[in-house]
Steps between C-alpha positions, in 0.01 A plus 500: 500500500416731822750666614658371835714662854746278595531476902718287701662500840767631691658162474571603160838675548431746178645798493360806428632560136357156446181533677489806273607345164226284512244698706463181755338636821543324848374407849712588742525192785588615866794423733528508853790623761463528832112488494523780247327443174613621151426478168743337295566765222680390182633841540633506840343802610466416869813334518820524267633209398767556736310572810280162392787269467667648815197424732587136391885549605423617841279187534170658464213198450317625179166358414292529175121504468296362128312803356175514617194408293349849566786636336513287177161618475566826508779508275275242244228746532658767408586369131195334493340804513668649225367192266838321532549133572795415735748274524656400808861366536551450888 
C-alpha cells in the first residue's frame, strides 16, 4: 500500500495536537469582513478566537468563500509529488 497525506478543510475544526497526531494537512477557506478577505486559519493566527467571535457580537456580516480549485491543486500536488496518494475529507 502507498503511502498517503491526509488533507482536508478548514471546515474541519481540528486542532492542532490533532492535526498533528495524525499528520492531516489542510486548506485553509477564506472569510470576509468589511470587504476584507482572510484566510480562515484553524489556528487563528489573523484573528483570536476572541477577536473572531466578537466581530459577530458587534453585528459584523461575515461571509465565507469554498477553497479554490487552484489551491486544492496545489496542496494535492505537493504530495503527489512526493509519490503519495491523497485523501481528501472536505
Amino acid at each position: 500500500m502507498r503511502k498517503f497525506a491526509i488533507i482536508t478543510d478548514s471546515c474541519s475544526d481540528l486542532y492542532k495536537d490533532i492535526r498533528d497526531k495524525y499528520d492531516i494537512d489542510y486548506v485553509k477557506m477564506r472569510f470576509i469582513v468589511d470587504g476584507n478577505d482572510y484566510p480562515a486559519s484553524l489556528d487563528f493566527e489573523e484573528f483570536s478566537v476572541h477577536d473572531f467571535y466578537n466581530l459577530m457580537r458587534d453585528g459584523k456580516r461575515i461571509r465565507t468563500a469554498q477553497v479554490t480549485e487552484a489551491t486544492y491543486i496545489e496542496a494535492f500536488e505537493k504530495y503527489l509529488a512526493q509519490g503519495m496518494d491523497v485523501l481528501s475529507i472536505s
